[in-house]
N, C-alpha and C positions, 0 to 999 in steps of 0.2 A: 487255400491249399499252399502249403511252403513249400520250400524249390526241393524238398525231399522226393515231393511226389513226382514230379513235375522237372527234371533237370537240364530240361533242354533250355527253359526261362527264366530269366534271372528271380532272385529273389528280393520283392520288394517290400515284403511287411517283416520287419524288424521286434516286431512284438510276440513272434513264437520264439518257442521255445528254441535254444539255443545246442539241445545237446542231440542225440539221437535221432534223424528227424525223420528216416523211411517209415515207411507203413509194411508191417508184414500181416502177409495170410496165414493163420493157424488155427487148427480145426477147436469149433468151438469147445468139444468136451474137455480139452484141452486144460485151452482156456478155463475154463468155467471153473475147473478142477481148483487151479491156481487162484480163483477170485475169492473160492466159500472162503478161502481162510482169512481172508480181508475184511475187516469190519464194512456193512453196508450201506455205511453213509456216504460212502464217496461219491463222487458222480463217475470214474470211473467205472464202476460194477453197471453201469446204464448203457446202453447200448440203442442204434437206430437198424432197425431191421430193413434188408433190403431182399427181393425175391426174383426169381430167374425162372419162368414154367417150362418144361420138356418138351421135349415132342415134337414133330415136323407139324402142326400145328401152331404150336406154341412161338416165342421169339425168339428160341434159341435154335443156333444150326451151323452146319460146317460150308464154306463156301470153298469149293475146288478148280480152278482154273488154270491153264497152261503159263501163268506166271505165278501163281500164289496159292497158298491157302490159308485161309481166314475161318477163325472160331468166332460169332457174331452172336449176342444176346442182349436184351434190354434186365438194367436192375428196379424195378419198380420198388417205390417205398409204400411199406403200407403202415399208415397209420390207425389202421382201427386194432391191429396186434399189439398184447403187451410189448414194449421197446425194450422190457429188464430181458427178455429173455425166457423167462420160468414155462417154460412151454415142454407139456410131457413128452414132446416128440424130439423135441432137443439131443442131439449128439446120437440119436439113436440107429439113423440112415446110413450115418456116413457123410452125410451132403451141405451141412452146417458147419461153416467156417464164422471165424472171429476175423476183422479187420483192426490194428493195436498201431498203438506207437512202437517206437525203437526201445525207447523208457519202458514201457506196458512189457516188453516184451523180456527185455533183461530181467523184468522185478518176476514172470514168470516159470522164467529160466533157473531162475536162482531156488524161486518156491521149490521145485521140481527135483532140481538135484540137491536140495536141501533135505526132503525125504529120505533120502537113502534108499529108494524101491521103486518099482516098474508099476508105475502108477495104468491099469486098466482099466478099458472100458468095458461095455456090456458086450462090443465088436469087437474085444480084445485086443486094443489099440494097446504098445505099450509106448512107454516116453523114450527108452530108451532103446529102442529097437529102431523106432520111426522117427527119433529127433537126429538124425546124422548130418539131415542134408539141407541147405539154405542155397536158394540160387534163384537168382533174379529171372523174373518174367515183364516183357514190354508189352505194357498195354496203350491200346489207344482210345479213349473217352468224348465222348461227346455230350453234351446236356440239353435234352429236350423238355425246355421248361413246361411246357404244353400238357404234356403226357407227366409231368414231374416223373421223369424215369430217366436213367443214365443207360446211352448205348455203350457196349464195350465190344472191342475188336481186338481178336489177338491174332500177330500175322506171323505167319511161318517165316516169313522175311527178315520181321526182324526181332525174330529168336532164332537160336540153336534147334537142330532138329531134335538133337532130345528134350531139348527144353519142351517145344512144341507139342511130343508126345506126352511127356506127360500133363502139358495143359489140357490135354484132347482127354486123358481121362479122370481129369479135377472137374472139369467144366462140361463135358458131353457124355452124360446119360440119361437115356428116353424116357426112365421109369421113375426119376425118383425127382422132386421137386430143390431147386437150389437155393437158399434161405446164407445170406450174409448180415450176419451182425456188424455194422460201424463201432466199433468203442474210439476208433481212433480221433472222429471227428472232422474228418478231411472230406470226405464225401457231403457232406452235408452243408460244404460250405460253397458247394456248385449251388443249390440251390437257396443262398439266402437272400433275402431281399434288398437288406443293405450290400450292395456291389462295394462300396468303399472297402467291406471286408475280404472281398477279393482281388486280387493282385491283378495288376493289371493286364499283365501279358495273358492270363486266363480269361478275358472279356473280348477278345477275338470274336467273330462271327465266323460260320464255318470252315474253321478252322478245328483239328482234332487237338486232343492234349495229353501230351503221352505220361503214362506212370510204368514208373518202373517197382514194380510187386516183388515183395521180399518173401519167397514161400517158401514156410517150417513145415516139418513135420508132417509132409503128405508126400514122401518118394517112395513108390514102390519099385521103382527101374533101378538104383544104386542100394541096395543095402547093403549094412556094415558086414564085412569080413569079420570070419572067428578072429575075437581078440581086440577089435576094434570100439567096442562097446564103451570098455573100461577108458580106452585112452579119450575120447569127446566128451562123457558123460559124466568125467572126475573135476565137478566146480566146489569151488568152497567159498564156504559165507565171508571170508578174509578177505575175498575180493580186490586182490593185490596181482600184478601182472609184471613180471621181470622177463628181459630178454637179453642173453650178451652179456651180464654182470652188470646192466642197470638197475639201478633201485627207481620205484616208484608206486606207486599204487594209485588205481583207481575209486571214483567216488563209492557211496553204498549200495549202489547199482550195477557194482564192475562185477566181474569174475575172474577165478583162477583159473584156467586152463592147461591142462597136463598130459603132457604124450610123450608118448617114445619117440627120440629119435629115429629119421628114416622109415619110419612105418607108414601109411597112405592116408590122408587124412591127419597129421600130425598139423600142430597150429602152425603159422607161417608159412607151412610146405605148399602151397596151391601158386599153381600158375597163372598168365595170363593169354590169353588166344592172340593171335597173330592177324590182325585186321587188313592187314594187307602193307607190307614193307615197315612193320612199326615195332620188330624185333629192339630197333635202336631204343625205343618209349618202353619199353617193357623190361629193358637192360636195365635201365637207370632207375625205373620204377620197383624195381625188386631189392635194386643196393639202397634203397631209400627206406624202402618200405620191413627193410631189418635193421635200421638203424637205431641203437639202445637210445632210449627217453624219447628219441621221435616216434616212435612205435606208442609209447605210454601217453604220449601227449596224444595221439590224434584219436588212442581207443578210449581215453576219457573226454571231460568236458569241455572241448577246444572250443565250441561256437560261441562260447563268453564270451571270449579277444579276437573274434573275427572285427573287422577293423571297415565298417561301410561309408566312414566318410573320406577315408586317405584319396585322394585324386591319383594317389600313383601305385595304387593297389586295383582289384577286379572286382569290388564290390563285395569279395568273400568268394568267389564262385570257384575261384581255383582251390581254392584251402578246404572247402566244403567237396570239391570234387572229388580230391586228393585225398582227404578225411571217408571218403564212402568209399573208395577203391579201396583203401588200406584196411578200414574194418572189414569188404568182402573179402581179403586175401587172409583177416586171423582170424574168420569164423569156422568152427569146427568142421572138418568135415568136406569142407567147398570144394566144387570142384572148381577147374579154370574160368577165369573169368573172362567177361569179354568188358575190355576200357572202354566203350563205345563212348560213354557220357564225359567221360573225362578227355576222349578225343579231339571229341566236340567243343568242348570249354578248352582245352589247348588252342585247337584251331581259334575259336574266335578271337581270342587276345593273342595268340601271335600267329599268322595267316602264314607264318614262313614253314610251319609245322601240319598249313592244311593238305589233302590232298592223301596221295600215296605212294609219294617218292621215298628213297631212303635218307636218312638225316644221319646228323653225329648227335652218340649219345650225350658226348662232354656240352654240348651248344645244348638240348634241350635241358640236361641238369643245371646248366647256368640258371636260364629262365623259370626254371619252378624254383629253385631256390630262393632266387631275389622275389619271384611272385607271390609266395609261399610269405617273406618275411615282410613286404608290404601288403599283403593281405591281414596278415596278424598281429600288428603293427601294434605293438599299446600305446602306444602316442598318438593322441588325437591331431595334438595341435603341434608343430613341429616348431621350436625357437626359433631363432635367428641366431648364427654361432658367423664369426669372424674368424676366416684363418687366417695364425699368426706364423710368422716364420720365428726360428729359433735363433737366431740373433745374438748367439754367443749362450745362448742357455742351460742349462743343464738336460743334458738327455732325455732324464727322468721324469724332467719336469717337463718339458714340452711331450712327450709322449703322454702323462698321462692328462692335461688340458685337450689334447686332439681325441684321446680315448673318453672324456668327459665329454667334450661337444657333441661327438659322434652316439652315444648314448642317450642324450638329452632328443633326439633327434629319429632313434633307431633303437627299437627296444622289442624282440620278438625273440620264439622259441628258436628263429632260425638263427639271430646272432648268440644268444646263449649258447649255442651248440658248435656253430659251425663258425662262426666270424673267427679273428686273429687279428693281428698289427704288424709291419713292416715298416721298418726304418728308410728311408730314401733320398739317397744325399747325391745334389747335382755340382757341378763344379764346373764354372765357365773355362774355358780354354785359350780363351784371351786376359780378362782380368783377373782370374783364380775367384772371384767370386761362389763360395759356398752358401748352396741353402737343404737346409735340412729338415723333411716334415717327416710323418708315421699316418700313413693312411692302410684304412681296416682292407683286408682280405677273408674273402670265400673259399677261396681253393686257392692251390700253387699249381702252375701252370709250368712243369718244370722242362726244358729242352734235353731231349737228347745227345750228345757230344756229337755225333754225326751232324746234326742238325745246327748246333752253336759255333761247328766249324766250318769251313769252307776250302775249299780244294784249287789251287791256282796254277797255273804254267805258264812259265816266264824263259825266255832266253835270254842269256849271256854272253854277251863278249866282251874280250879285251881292247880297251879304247887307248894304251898303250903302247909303244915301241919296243916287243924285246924278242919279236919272231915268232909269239905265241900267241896268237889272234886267235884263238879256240870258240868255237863258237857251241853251247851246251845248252839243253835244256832243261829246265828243275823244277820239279811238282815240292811246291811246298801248302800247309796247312796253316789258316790265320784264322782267327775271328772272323765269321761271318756280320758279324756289327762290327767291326773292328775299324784302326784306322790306318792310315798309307804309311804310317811309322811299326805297325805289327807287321806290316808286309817286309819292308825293307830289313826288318828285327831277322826275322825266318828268312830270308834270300840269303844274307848275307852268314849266316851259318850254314845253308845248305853246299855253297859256294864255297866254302871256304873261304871267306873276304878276309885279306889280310888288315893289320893292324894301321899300316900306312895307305891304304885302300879305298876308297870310296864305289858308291852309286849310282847312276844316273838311269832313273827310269822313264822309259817313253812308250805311248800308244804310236802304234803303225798302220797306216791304210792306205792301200792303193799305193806300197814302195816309197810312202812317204810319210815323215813323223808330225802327228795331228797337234799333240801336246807333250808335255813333259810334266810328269808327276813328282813334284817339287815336296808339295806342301805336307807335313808328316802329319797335321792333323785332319786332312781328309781322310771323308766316310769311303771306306770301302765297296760301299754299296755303289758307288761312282765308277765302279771300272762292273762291267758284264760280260757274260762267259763267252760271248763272243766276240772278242775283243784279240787284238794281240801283241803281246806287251813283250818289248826287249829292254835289257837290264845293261848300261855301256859302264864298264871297270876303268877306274881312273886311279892313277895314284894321287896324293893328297897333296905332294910340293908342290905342284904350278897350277892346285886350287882356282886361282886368279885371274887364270889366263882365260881370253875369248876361246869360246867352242866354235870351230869347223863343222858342219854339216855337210857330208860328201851324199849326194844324190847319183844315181848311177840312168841310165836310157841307155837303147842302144836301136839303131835303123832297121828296119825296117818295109819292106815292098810290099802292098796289097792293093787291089783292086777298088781304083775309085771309080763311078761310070764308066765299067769297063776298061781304064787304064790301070796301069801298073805305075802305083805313084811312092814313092819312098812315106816310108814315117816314123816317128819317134814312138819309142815305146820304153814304158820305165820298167825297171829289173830290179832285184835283190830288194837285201836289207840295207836302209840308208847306215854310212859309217860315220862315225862322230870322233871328232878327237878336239885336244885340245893344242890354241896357235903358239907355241912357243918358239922363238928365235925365228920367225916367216919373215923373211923380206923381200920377195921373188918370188915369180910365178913357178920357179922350178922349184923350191921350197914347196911348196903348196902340194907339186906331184910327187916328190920324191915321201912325204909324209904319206899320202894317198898309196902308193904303191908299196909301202913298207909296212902300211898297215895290213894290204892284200896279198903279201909276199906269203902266207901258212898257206894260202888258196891256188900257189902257181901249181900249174902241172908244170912236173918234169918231163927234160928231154925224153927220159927215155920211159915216161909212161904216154909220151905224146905219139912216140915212134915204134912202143908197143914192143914186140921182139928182133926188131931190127940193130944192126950195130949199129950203133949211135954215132961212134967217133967217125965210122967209115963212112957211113950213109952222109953225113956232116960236109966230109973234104969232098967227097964227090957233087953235093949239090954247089960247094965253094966254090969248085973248080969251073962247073958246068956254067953257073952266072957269073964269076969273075968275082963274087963279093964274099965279105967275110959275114960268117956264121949270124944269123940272128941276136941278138940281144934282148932279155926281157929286162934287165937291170935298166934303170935310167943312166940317161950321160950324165956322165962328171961335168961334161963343160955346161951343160944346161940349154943346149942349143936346139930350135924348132927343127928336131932331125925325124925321120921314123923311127931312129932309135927310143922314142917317149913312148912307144907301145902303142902309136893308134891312137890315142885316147886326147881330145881337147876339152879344156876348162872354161867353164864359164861362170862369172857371178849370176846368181837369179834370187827368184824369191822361195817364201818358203815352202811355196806349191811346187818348185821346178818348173815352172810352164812358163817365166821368162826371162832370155836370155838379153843381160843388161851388156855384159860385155866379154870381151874374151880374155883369159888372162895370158898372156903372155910369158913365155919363158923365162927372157931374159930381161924384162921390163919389172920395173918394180909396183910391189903390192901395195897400197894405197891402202892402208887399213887407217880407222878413225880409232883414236886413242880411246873413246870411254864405248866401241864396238864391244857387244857381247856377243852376240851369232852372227856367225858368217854362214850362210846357205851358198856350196856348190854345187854345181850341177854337171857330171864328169859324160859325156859323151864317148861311146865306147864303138871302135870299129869292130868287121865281122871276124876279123884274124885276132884282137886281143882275147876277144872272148872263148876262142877255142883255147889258148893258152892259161884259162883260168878255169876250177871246177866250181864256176856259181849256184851248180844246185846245192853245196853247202851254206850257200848263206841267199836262196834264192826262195825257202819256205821258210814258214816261224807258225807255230800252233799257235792255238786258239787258248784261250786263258781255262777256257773249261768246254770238254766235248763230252756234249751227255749220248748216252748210248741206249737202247730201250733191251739191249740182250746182254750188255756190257754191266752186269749188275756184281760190284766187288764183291764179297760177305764179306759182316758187320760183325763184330767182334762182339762177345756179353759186356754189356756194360752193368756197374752196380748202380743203385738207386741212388746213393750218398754222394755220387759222382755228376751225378743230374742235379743234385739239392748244389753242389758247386758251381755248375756252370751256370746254374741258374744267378746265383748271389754275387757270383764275381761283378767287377767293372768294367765295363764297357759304353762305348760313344753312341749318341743316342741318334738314331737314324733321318737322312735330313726331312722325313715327313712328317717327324717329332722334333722340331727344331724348340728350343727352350729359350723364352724370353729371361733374357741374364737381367734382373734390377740396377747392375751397376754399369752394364754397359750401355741400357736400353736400349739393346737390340736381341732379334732373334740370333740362339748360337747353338750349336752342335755340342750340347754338353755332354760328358761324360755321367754316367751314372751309376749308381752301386747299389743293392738292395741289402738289407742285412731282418733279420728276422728279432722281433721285438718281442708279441704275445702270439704263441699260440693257441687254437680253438681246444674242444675235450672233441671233435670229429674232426681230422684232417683229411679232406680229400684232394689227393694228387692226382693229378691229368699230365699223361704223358703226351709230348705232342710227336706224336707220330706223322700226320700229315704234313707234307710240305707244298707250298702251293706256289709258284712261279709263273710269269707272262707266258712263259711256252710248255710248262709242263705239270701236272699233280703228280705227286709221289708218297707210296705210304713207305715207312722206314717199320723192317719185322723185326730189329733189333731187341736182342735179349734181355732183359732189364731182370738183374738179379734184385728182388727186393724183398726185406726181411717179413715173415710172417709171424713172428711172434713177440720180438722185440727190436723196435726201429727205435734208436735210439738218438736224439734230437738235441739234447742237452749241450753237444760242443756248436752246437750250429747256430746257439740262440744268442745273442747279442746281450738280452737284460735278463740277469735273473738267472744266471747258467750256472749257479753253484746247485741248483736245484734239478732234480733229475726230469726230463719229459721225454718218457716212454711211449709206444703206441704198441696196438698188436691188433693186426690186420682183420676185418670181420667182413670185406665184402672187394668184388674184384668188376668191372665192365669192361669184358673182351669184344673186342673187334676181330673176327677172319678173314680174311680174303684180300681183295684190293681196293684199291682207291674209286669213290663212288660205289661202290657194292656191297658184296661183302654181307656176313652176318652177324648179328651182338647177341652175346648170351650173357651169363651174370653166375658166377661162382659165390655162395653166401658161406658163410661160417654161422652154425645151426645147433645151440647143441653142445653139450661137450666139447671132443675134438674132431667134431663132422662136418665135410663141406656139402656141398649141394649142387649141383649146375643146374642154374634154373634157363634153359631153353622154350621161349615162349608158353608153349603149356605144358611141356614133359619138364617134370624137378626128378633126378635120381641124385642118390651119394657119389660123390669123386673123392680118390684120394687125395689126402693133402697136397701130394709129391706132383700131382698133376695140375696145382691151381698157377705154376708158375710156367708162364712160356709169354712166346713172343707176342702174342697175342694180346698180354694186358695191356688195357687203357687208361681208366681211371681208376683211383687205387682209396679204398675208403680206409681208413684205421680210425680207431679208438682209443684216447687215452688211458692206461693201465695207473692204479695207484698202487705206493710203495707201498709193500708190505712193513 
């Protein structure tokens, strides 16, 4: 028995037949009808009779219990009956079926509607009344050599309940006797005595072995709708199958198939059932399974180039799964299907898919693709190819040696269709080393600009002397790969940075600066959104000079076991300037307090609505002394006139105090000194003279919000094809060994596009995935449906036009982890489809575009 019958077990005899390989039920007169016109030498026209007796006596019966029900019968073979069949009683019950190939069945399919008439029986059976409907039944089999008779079990479980009804009345009536003819030969190979001819996973000991039964022409519960007749039952002997403007035809055993648009039962229009969260499997299984020439490939002879010796293929079993889903969804008539078997064969080879979570459609379309193309693999034996780097070559030529390798190597219906080339040029950032390859593509995986950009917040000050210490803050937009020189690019025009101007960026923690972001070829990915970065404004003439680091603390009283013990505590944002003409400690403060001089309160916002000058002479008078001072003294003398406030050298933590700086003592700086770290001690009276909550907070580089959601502006699709191809530094988890430097480097990279496929499928990447958050992005993506036009975008060969026009759409709704996938097909004319798990109705065009879309199929168009 081949893995037709049987699809839950691999298939390990390699010597059937390669094309069609289910077994269907169809009622012998049927049958028979179709054979007389067949010369009777074949050994098809021969048949093995198998019998079923009635009756609560007999061994057939229905089993009812509070978890199942179960249709249970033995098929005994009798051999003392003619095996041809020629039996007067033949067809004449009702209760005589034929058992066929997928082959057997096409070639009677064709006999049938090659008549041109409603071929009848003596029970008035017509072909075209009762041939509408094909739908699968799961049996379960057992072989009692003993008794030479096969047990069958069919469970309500695991069928449809209608399915189940109508096996209850193909299979359970009391009165008439149930007579199956084998032509197909599968049953018979339970009982041979060479076991070698049976596969092995079919030599189990009690173990059951399920088939899954292809039954024609016995629905009485679905019949056709007035009008329905004509559009299933219109084959022609041309035997030529087109879908979408593909050319192709099937071998001498294909058919034409012809329906109306939109009508129920139209070819392609059947669904799939909803197994439990696998809406995502049935999204991408429907933009597949409309896909022109892949459609023609898998409804003709595809099992020739099933590929069972590839190690990095499934033995066939996906390609074979995926090939029986795809003929259940273009048989006339079908109703929804259920993927059970093909679930099954997903789950085994990739376990990430088992179960009955929700998945992304774009991750399972990756893996049938690639499975799909090393399963059908025409390359037995795979060369040995060398890559070469292009080494001053010509474009052309290096692309098309990587396109020869790659073929030598990879040779399936899936790269015919779907593969492409990209150009990919890295370039070291240290020695400018360029290397340039063209490796094949499946799909383009394209960024949305929301997504390729990144959102930052940075403050400003001026680290200058001119009274304008402004301290601001500015959301600017970089390159999410990007590097510390796109940051510095965008600040310094948000800012307004003058010409004579400079930067200085630093991370801040805990009131004190951790590092300084120097280097303009650092990754961005290096600073995180919770981070908090201030930007110090320098002018550009005394470049040269040592940096001052002013640290701010201020005392502090709290409770230590019980006592009230003083303590430091640090404040603000540290100030930075630069040491120019410093020789003295008063130097030192009078730069400190000229840079704090934007942040003094005034007198008279100190004293609020009091008269200032009065309230002034009278406190003069009252102490004897004159007026306060927040200016420093001119003479530079350790007075209280310095505001409180003492100096001291430390390190770059502030947490120790090396020495005091003195007023009038001089500053000891080391000639090749670049930072100076102070650490400015602040009493309780300066502080009230200053407004430190202006430079006492600094945001967060990025504060995400979960109710804080901006809208997202329409973006077009051609804008996504840009962000994608631009250049950009390549992330340090993708660190790129430079040959010239031999080392790992942060290279930059570009992508440019070389050859494209005749099916291009784009994936929007909507999901964004971060350490503390997932996020889906509903973002409008305008994209053309009937001409996407690709020709300025391609690198080789762009004098020539490469059009597409859209045939298939995988939407995703709802949210991140959720959510549901449906599938918009192009059908037809100018008809869409939404095909929602098992419901397909028409949609307007004007409805296939919304925020919703994921992965985007087109078709290449040729010129007129």
């Amino acid at each position: 028995m081949d893995s037709s019958v049987s699809e839950d077990f691999p298939n390990n005899n390699n010597t059937q037949p390669s094309n069609d390989q289910r077994v269907y039920l169809v009622p012998h007169s049927w049958w028979k009808d179709a054979q007389d016109s067949v010369p009777a030498d074949s050994d098809e026209t021969k048949g093995i009779l198998y019998m079923a007796l009635p009756g609560s006596t007999g061994p057939m019966k229905i089993i009812n219990n509070i978890f199942s029900s179960d249709i249970v019968f033995n098929l005994r073979r009798e051999n003392d009956l003619p095996n041809n069949g020629e039996n007067g009683e033949v067809g004449v019950s009702g209760r005589d079926f034929a058992l066929v190939s997928g082959e057997m069945w096409l070639q009677a399919l064709k006999w049938h509607s090659d008549s041109k008439k409603a071929m009848k029986d003596e029970k008035g059976f017509s072909a075209t009344d009762d041939m509408s409907d094909v739908y699968p039944l799961q049996l379960r089999l057992s072989v009692q050599t003993e008794t030479s008779s096969l047990g069958v079990r069919i469970s309500k479980k695991d069928n449809a309940v209608e399915l189940f009804k109508r096996s209850c009345k193909i299979f359970c009536v009391d009165t008439e006797m149930l007579r199956i003819w084998d032509f197909s030969g599968q049953i018979t190979l339970f009982f041979a005595s060479d076991k070698s001819k049976v596969p092995t996973d079919f030599q189990r000991q009690s173990e059951e072995i399920f088939l899954e039964l292809q039954v024609y022409g016995l629905s009485d519960s679905l019949r056709c709708k007035e009008g329905k007749k004509d559009e299933i039952g219109s084959f022609s002997g041309s035997a030529s199958l087109k879908m979408n403007g593909a050319s192709g035809s099937m071998n001498g055993n294909s058919l034409t198939y012809s329906s109306r648009p939109g009508t129920a039962g139209s070819l392609g229009l059947t669904g799939l059932q909803n197994l439990g969260n696998t809406c995502f499997m049935n999204s991408a299984l429907q933009c597949l399974a409309h896909t022109p020439k892949l459609v023609d490939y898998f409804l003709d002879d595809y099992g020739r180039e099933i590929n069972h010796d590839n190690p990095l293929g499934m033995n066939g079993e996906i390609a074979l799964a995926f090939g029986d889903l795809l003929r259940k969804l273009w048989v006339p008539g079908a109703s929804p299907v259920a993927p059970r078997i093909f679930k099954l064969k997903l789950a085994r080879f990739a376990p990430q898919f088992s179960g009955f979570n929700q998945h992304d459609s774009q991750e399972l379309l990756a893996f049938l693709l690639d499975g799909l193309h090393e399963d059908l693999n025409r390359v037995k034996r795979k060369p040995y190819a060398e890559v070469k780097d292009g080494d001053g070559r010509p474009d052309e030529e290096v692309a098309d040696e990587y396109w020869h390798n790659h073929l030598a190597r990879n040779d399936s219906i899936i790269v015919d269709l779907c593969q492409g080339q990209y150009k990919s040029t890295l370039v070291c950032p240290v020695c400018r080393k360029v290397s340039v390859t063209f490796d094949p593509f499946m799909y383009l995986s394209l960024p949305l600009p929301s997504t390729a950009m990144r959102t930052m917040t940075l403050t400003v000050i001026n680290s200058y002397i001119d009274g304008n210490s402004q301290i601001s803050p500015y959301t600017i937009s970089v390159p999410k790969n990007g590097r510390f020189q796109d940051l510095i690019r965008a600040l310094s025009i948000a800012c307004s940075l003058g010409a004579d101007e400079t930067i200085l960026v630093a991370e801040v923690y805990n009131n004190r600066i951790i590092r300084f972001l120097e280097d303009p070829l650092d990754s961005l990915s290096l600073i995180r959104d919770a981070d908090r970065l201030i930007a110090y404004r320098f002018k550009k003439d005394n470049g040269d000079a040592p940096l001052v680091v002013f640290m701010n603390q201020q005392m502090e009283e709290q409770y230590v076991h019980g006592k009230l013990t003083p303590n430091s505590k640090a404040f603000g944002i540290p100030v930075v300037a630069r040491l120019s003409n410093i020789t003295d400690g008063s130097d030192i403060r009078n730069l400190y307090l000229k840079l704090l001089s934007p942040f003094q309160i005034s007198t008279e916002e100190a004293l609020g609505d009091f008269d200032v000058s009065k309230k002034t002479e009278e406190i003069a008078k009252t102490e004897g002394t004159r007026p306060p001072s927040l200016s420093p003294d001119v003479n530079g003398s350790d007075s209280p006139t310095d505001g409180g406030m003492e100096f001291y050298i430390t390190d770059e933590k502030g947490t120790v105090k090396d020495s005091k700086i003195l007023m009038n003592g001089p500053l000891a700086i080391n000639g090749e000194l670049k930072l100076l770290h102070v650490l400015v001690d602040w009493s309780n009276n300066q502080i009230q003279q200053y407004d430190t909550r202006l430079f006492n907070s600094l945001p967060e580089v990025f504060k995400y919000s979960f109710f804080a959601k901006k809208p997202q502006e329409p973006v077009s699709l051609y804008k996504c094809l840009e962000a994608f191809l631009q250049e950009e530094p390549l992330g340090p988890e993708d660190m790129w060994y430079c040959p010239g430097c031999k080392k790992h480097r942060q290279a930059s990279k570009k992508l440019d596009l070389w050859r494209l496929p005749e099916i291009l499928v784009i994936h929007l990447k909507r999901f964004q995935y971060s350490r503390f958050m997932k996020n889906k992005l509903e973002t409008y993506v305008d994209f053309p449906a009937d001409n996407l036009d690709l020709s300025g975008y391609i690198a080789y060969g762009n004098d020539k036009p490469y059009r597409y026009m859209l045939y298939a759409i995988s939407n995703h709704y709802g949210s991140m982890g959720g959510g549901h996938y449906t599938a918009f097909v192009h059908h037809g004319g100018d008809q869409w489809y939404d095909f929602d798990d098992s419901h397909v109705h028409p949609v307007n065009k004007e409805k296939i575009k919304s925020g919703a879309a994921y992965v985007l199929f087109y078709r290449r168009v040729s010129e007129v």
